[in-house]
Biopython code that builds the backbone (N, CA, C, O; Angstrom):
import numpy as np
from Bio.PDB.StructureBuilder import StructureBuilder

atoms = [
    (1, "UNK", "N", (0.852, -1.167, 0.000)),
    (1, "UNK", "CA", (0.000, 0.000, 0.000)),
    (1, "UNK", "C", (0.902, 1.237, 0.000)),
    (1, "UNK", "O", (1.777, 1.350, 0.859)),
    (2, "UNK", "N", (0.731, 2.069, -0.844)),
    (2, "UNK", "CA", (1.515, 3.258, -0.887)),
    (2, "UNK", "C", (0.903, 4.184, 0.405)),
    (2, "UNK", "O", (-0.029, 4.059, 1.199)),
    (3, "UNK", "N", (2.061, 5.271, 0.129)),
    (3, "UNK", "CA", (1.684, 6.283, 2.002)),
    (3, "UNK", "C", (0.439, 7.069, 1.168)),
    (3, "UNK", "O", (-0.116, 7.764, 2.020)),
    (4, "UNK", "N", (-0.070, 7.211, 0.188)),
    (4, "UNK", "CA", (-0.982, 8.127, 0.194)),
    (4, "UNK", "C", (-2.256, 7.533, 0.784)),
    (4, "UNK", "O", (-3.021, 7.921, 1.667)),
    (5, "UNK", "N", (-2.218, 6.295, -0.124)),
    (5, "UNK", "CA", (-3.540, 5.350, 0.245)),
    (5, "UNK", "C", (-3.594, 4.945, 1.678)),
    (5, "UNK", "O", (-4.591, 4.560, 2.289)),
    (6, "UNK", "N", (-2.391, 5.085, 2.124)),
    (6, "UNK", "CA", (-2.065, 4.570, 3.370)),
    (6, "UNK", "C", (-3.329, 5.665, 4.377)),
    (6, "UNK", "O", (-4.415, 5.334, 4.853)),
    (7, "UNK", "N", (-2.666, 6.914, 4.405)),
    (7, "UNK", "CA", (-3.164, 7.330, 4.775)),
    (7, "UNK", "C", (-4.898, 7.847, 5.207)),
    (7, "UNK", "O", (-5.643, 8.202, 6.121)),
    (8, "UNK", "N", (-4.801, 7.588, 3.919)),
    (8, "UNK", "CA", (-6.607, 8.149, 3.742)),
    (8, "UNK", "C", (-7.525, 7.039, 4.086)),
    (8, "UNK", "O", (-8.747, 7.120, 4.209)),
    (9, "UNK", "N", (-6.776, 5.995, 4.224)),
    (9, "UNK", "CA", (-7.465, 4.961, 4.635)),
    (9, "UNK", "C", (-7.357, 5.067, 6.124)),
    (9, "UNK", "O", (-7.915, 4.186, 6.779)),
    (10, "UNK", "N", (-6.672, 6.088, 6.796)),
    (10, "UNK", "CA", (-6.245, 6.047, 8.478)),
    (10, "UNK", "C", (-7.426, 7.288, 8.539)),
    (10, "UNK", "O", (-8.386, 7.076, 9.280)),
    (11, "UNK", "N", (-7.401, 7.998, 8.121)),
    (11, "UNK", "CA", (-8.050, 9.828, 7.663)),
    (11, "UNK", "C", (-9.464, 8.743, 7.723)),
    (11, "UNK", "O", (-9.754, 8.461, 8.885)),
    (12, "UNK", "N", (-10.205, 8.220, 6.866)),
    (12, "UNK", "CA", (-11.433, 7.344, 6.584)),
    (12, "UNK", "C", (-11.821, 6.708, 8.234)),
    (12, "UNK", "O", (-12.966, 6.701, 8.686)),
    (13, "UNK", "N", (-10.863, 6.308, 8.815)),
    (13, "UNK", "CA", (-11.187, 5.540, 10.210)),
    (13, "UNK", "C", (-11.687, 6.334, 10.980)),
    (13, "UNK", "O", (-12.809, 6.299, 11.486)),
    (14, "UNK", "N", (-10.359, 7.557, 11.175)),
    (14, "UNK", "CA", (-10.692, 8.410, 12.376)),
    (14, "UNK", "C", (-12.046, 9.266, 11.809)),
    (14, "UNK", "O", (-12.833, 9.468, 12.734)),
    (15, "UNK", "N", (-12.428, 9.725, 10.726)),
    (15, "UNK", "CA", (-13.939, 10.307, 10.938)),
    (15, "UNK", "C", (-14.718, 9.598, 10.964)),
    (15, "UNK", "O", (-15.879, 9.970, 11.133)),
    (16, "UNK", "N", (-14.406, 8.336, 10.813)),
    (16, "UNK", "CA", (-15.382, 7.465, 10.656)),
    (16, "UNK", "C", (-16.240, 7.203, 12.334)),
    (16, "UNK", "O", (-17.384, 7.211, 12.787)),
    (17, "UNK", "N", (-14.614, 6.952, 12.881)),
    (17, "UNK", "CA", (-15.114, 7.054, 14.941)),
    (17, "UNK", "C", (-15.419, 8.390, 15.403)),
    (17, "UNK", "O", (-15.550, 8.769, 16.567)),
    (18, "UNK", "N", (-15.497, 8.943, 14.506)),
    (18, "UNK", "CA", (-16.151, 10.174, 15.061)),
    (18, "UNK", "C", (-16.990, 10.106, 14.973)),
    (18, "UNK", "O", (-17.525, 9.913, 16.064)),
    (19, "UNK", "N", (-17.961, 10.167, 13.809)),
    (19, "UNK", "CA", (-19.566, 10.142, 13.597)),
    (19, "UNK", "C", (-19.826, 8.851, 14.640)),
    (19, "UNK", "O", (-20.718, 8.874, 15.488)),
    (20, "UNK", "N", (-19.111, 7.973, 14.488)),
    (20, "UNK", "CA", (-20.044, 6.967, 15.313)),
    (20, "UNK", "C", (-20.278, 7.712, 16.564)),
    (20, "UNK", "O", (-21.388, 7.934, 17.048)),
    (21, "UNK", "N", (-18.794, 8.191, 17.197)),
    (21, "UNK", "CA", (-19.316, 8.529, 18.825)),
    (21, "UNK", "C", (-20.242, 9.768, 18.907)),
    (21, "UNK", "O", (-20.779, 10.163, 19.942)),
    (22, "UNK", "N", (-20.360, 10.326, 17.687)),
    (22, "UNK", "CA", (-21.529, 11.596, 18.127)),
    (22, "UNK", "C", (-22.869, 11.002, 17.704)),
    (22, "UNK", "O", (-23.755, 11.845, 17.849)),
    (23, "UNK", "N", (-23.209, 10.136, 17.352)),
    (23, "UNK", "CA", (-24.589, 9.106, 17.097)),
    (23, "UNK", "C", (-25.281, 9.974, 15.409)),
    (23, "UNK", "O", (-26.387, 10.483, 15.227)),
    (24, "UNK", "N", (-24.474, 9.881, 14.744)),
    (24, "UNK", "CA", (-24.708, 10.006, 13.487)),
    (24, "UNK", "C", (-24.137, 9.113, 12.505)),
    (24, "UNK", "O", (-23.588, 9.455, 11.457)),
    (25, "UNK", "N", (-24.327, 7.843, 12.969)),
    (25, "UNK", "CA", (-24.153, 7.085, 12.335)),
    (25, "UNK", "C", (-25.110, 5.857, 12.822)),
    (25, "UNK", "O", (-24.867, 5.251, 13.866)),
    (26, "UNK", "N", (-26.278, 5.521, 11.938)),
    (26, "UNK", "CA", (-27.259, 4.222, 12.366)),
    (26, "UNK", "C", (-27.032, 2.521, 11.558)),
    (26, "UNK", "O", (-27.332, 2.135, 10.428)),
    (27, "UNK", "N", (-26.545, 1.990, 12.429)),
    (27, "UNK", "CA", (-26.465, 0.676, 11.045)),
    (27, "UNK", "C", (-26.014, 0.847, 9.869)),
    (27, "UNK", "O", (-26.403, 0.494, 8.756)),
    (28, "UNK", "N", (-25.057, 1.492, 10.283)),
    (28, "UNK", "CA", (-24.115, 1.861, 8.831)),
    (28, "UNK", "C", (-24.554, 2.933, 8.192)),
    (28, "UNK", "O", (-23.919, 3.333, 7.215)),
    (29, "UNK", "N", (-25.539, 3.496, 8.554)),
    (29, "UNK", "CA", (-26.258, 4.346, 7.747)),
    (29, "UNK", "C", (-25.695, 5.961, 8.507)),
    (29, "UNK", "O", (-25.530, 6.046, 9.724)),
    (30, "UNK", "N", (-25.468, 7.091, 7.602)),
    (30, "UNK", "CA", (-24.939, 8.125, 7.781)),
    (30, "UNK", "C", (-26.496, 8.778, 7.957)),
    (30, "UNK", "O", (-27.205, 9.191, 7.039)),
    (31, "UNK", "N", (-26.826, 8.750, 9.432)),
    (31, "UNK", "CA", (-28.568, 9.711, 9.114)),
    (31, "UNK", "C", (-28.406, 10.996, 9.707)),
    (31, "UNK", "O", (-29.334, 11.648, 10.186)),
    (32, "UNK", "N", (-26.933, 11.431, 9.660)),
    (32, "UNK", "CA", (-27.256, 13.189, 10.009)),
    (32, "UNK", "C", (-27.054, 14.139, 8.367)),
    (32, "UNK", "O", (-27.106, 15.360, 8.221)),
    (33, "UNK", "N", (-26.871, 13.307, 7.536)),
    (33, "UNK", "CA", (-26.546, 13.678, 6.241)),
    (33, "UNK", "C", (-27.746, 14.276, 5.464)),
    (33, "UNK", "O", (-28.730, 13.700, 5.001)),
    (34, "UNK", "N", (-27.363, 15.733, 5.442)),
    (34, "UNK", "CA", (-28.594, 16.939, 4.606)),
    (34, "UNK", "C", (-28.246, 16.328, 3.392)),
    (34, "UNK", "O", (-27.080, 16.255, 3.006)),
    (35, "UNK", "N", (-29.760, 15.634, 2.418)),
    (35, "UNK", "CA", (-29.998, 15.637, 1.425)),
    (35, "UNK", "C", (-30.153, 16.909, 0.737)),
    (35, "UNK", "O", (-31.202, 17.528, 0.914)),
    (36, "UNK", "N", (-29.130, 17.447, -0.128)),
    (36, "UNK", "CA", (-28.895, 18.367, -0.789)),
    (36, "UNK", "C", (-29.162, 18.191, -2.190)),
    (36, "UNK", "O", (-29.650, 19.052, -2.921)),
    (37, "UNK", "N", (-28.869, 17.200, -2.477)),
    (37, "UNK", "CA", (-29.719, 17.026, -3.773)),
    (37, "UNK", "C", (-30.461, 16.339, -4.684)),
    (37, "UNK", "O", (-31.622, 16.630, -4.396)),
    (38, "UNK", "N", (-30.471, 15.609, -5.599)),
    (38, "UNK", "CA", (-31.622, 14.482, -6.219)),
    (38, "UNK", "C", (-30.924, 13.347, -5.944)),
    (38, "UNK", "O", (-31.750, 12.434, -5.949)),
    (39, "UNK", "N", (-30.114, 13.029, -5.767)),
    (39, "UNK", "CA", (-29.344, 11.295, -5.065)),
    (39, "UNK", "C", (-29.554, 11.433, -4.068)),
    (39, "UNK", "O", (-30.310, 10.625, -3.528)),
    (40, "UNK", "N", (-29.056, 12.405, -3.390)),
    (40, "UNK", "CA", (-28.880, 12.468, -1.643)),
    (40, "UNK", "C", (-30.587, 12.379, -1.276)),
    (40, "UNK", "O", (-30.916, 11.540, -0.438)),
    (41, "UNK", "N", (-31.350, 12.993, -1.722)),
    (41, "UNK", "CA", (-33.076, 12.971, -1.668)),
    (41, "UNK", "C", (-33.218, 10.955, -1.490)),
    (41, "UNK", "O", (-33.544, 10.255, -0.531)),
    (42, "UNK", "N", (-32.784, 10.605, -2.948)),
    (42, "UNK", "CA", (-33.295, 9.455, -2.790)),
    (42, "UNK", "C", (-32.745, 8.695, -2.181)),
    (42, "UNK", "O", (-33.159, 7.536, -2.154)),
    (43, "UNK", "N", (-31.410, 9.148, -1.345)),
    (43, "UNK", "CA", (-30.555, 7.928, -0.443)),
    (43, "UNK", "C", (-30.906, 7.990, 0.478)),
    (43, "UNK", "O", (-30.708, 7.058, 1.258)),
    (44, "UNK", "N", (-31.791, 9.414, 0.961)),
    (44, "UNK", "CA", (-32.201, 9.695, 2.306)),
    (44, "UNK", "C", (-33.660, 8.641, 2.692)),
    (44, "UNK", "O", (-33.905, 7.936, 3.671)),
    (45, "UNK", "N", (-34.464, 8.942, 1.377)),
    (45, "UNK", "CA", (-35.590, 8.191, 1.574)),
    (45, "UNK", "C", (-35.585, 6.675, 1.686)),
    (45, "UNK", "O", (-36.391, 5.981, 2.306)),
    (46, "UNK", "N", (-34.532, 6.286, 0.974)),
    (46, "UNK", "CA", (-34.216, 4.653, 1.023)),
    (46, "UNK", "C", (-33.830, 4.518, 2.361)),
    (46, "UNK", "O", (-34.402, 3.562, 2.887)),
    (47, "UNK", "N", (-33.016, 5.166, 3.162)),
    (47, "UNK", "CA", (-33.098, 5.327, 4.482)),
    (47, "UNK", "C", (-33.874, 4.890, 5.585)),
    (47, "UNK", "O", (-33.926, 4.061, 6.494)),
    (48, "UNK", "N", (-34.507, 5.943, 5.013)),
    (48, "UNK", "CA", (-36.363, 6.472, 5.781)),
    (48, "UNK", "C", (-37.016, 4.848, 6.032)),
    (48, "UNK", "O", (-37.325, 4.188, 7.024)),
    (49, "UNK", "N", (-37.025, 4.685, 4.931)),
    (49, "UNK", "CA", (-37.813, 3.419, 4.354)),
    (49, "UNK", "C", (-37.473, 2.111, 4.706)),
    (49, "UNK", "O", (-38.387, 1.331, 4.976)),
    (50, "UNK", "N", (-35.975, 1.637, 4.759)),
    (50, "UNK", "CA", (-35.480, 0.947, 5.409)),
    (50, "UNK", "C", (-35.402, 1.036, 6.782)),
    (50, "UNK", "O", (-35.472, -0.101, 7.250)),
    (51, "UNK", "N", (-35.263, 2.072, 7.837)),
    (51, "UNK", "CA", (-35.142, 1.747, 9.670)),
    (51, "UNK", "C", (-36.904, 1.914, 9.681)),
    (51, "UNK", "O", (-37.473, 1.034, 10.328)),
    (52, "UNK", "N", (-37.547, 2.665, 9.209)),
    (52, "UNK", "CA", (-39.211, 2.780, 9.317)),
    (52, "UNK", "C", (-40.212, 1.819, 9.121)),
    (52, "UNK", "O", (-41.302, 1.468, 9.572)),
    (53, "UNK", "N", (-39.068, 1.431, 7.926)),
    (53, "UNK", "CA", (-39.887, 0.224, 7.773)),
    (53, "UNK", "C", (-41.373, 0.457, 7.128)),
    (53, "UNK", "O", (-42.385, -0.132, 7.507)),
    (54, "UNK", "N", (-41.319, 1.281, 6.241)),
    (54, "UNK", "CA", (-42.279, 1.736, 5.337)),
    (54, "UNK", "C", (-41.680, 1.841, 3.648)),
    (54, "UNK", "O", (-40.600, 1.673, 3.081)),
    (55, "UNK", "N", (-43.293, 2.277, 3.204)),
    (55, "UNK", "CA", (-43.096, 2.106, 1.648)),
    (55, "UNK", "C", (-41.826, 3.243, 1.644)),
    (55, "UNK", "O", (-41.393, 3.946, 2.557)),
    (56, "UNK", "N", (-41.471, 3.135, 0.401)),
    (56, "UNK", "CA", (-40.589, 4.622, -0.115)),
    (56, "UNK", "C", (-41.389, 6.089, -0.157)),
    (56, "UNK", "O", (-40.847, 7.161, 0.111)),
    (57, "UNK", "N", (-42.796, 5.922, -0.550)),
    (57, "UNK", "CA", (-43.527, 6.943, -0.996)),
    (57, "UNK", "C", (-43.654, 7.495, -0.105)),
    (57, "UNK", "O", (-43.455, 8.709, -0.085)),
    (58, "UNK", "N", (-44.160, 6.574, 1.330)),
    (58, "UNK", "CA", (-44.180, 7.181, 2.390)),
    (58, "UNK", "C", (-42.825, 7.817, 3.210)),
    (58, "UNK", "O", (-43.135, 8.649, 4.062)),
    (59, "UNK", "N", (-41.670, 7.599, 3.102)),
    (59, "UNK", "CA", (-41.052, 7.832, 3.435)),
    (59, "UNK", "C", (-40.467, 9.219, 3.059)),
    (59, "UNK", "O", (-39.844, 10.004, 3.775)),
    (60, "UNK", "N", (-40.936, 9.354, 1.347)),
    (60, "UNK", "CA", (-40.409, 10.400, 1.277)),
    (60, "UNK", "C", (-41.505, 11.975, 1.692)),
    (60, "UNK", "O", (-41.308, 13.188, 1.630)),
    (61, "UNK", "N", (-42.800, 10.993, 2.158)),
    (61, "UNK", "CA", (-43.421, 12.076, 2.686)),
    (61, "UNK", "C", (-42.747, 12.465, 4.404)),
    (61, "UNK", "O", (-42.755, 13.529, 5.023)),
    (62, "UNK", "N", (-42.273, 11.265, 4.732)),
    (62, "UNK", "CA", (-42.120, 11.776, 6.284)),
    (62, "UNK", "C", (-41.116, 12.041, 6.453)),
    (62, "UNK", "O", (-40.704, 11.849, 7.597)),
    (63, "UNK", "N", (-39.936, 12.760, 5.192)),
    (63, "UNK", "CA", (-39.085, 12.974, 5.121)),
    (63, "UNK", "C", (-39.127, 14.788, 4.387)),
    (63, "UNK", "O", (-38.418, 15.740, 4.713)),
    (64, "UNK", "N", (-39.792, 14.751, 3.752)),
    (64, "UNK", "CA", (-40.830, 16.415, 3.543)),
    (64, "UNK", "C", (-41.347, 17.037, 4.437)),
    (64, "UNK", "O", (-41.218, 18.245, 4.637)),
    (65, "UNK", "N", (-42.269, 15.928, 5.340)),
    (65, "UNK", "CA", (-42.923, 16.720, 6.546)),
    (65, "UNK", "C", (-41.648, 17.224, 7.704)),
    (65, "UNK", "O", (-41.798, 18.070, 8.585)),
    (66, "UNK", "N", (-40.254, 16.358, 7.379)),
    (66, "UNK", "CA", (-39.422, 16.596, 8.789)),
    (66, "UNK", "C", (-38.019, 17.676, 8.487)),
    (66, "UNK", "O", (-36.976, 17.812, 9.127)),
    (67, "UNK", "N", (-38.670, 18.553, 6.843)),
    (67, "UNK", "CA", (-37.591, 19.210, 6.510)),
    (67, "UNK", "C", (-36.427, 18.972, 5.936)),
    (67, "UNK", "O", (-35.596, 19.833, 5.647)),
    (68, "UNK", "N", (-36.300, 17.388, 5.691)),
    (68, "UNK", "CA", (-34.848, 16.785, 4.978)),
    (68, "UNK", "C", (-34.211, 16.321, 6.559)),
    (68, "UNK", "O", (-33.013, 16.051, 6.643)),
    (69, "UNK", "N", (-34.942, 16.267, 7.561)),
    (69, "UNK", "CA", (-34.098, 15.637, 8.859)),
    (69, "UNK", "C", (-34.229, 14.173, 8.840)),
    (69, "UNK", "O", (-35.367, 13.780, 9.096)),
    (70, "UNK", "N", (-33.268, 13.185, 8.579)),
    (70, "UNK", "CA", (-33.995, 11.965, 8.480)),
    (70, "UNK", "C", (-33.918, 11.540, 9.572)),
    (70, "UNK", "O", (-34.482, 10.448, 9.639)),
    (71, "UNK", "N", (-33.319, 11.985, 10.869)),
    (71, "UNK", "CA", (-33.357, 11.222, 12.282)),
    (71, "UNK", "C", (-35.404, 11.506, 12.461)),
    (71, "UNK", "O", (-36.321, 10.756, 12.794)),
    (72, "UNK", "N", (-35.331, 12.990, 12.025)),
    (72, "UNK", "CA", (-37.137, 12.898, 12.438)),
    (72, "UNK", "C", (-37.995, 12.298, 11.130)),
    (72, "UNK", "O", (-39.184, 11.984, 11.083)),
    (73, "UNK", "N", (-37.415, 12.272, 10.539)),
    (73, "UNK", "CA", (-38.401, 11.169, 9.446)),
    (73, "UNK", "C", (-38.511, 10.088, 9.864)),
    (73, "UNK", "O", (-39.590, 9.572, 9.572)),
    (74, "UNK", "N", (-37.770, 9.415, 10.512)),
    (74, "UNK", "CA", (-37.750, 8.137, 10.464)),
    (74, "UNK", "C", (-38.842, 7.731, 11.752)),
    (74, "UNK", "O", (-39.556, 6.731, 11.834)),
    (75, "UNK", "N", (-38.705, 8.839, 12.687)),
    (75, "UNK", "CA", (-39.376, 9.033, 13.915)),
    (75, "UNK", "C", (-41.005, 8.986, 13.744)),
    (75, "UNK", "O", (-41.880, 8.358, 14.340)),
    (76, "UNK", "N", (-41.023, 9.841, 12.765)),
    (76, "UNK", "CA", (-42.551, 10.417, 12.061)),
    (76, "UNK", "C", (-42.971, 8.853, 11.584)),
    (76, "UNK", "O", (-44.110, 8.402, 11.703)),
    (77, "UNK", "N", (-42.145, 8.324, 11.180)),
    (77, "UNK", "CA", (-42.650, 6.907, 10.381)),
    (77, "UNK", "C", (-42.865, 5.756, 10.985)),
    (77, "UNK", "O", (-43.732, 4.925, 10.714)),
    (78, "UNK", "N", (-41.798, 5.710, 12.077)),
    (78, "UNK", "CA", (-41.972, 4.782, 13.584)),
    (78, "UNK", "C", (-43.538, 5.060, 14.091)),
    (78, "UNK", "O", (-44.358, 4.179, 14.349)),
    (79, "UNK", "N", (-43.702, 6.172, 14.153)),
    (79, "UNK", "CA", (-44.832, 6.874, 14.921)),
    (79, "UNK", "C", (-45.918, 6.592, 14.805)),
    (79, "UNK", "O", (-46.811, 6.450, 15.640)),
    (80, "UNK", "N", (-45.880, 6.416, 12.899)),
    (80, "UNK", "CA", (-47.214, 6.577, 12.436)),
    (80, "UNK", "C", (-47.788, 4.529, 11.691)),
    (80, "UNK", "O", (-48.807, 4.002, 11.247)),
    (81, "UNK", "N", (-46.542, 4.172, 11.951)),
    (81, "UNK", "CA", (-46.784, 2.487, 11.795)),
    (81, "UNK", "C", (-47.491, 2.176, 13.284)),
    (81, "UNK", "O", (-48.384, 1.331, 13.340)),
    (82, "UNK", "N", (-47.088, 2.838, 14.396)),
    (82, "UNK", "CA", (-47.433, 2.302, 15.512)),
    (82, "UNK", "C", (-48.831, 2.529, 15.657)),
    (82, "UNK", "O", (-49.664, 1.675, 15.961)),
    (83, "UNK", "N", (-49.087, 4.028, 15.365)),
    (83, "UNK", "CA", (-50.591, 4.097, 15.507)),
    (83, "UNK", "C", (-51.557, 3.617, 14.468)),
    (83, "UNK", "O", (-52.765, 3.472, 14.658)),
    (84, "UNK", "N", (-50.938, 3.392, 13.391)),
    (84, "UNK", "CA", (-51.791, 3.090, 12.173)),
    (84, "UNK", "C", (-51.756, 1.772, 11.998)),
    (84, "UNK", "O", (-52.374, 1.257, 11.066)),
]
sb = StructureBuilder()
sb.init_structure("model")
sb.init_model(0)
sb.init_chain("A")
sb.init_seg("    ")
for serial, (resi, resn, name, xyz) in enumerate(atoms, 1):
    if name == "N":
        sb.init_residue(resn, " ", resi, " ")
    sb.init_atom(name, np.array(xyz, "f"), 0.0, 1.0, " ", f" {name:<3s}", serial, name[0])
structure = sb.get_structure()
């Protein structure tokens, strides 16, 4: 392994234990990440959809209703399987 790769692969770890210890990181999943644009939209909702455990459609509504926050989308979607 050369020192560049070397490195960035050390650089990759340490932010990596970072997000974990500040709890922005769920099951591998990066859920403090602002969907900024038409991928990030739909990576967010696949997200949504996967810990919620709902359709996509819905997800990307409870992901509209929560402003692009997917920690509260996902919440909104927990919420609304429980009561519904």
């Amino acid at each position: 392994m050369k020192a560049g790769t070397a490195q960035k692969v050390v650089l990759n770890l340490i932010s990596s234990g970072i997000m974990l210890r500040l709890g922005r990181v769920y099951r591998g999943m990066m859920v403090n990440m602002p969907p900024t644009n038409a991928k990030l939209k739909r990576h967010a909702e696949a997200m949504v959809a996967q810990i919620a455990h709902c359709d996509p459609s819905h997800a990307a509504r409870y992901l509209e209703q929560a402003e692009g926050d997917i920690k509260t989308a996902v919440r909104g979607g927990a919420q609304a399987r429980r009561s519904g």
